[in-house]
N, C-alpha and C positions, 0 to 999 in steps of 0.2 A: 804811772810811776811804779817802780815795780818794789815789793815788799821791802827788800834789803835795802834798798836807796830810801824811802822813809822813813825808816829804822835808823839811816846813815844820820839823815837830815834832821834828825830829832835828837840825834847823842851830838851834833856839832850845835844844835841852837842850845842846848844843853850848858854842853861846852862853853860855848859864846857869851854865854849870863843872859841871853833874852829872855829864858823864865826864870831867872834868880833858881839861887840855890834851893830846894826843899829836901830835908831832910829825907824823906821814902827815895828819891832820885841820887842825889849828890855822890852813893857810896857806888853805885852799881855805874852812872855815868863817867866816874872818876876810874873806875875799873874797866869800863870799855875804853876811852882813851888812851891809857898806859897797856893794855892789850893789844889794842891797834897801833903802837907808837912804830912799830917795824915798819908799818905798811905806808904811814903818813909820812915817817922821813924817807923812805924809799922809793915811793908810788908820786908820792904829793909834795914834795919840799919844794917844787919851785910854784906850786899853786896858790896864787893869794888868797886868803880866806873871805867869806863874804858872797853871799849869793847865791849858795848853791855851790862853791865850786870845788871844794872838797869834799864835796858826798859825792858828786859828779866823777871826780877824779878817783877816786875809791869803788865806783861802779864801773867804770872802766876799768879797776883791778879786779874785780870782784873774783876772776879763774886762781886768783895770787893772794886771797887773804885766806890767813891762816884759821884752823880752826879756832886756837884762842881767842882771837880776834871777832872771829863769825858767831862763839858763845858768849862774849860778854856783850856786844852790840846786842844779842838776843835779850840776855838780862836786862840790860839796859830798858831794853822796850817794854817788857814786863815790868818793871818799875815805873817805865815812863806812865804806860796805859792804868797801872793800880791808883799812882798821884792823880791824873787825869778826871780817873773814877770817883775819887773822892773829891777831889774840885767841884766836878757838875754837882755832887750830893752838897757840898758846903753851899755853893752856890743856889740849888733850889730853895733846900729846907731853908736856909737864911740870908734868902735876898733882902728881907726889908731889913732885919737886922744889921746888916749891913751897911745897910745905906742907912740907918737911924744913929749907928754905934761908931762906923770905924770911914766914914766917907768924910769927905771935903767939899764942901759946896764949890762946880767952879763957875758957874753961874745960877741964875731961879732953876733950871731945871735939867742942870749935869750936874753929877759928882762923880768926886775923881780916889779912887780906892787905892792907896799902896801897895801893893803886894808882894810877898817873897818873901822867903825867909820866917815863914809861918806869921806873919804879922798879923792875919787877917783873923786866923783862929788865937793865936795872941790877944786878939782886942776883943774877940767872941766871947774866949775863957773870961777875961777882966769882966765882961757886962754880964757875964753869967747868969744874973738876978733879973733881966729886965731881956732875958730869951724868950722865947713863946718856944711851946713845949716840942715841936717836930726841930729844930734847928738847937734844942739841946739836947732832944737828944743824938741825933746828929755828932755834937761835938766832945757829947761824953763816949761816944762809941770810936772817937777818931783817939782821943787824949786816953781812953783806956786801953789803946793797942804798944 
């Protein structure tokens, strides 16, 4: 798949709330939408969403998307990839934490984590006291930005 179709597929799940809103994403993907809005009601309005088929159909435009367009989908992925970054980092340095502080048993040996909407370092920041030292500081370096 090629760069821009990636980049597409990632501001429309975006879009879409399958990774819920995070703050680092929300203002840049909210910006490539409203930048692309020419090309989606003109290229794709009769395309149903879901699947793949508005990035599909936006890569079929791709000779006809505007530079505005082609710059904020960029930012977009740069914010996407920085959230990303720091995901994997929340998730190494505090996986047990995690699972000790803000999970839900959903049987002996699954649990099932909410996430979105900063909940997760939400309930990190709350157990503060009972972090083991690489997973705070971890979240005093994400909370001090």
């Amino acid at each position: 798949m090629r760069r821009f179709e990636q980049i597409l597929l990632l501001m429309i799940f975006f879009s879409l709330g399958i990774f819920g809103k995070a703050a680092l994403a929300a203002d840049p993907v909210e910006r490539a939408i409203e930048a692309c809005e020419y090309e989606l009601t003109h290229f794709c309005s009769t395309v149903t969403p879901g699947e793949g088929r508005l990035m599909m159909c936006l890569g079929a435009h791709e000779d006809k998307i505007s530079v505005g367009c082609a710059v904020a989908v960029y930012e977009a992925a740069v914010a996407i990839d920085v959230l990303a970054g720091l995901i994997a980092a929340i998730g190494t340095a505090c996986e047990q934490e995690i699972i000790d502080h803000c999970a839900t048993p959903a049987s002996d040996t699954e649990f099932v984590v909410e996430a979105g909407q900063g909940q997760v370092v939400a309930c990190l920041a709350a157990h503060e006291s009972n972090l083991g030292n690489s997973c705070k500081s971890v979240i005093s370096e994400l909370l001090s930005d």
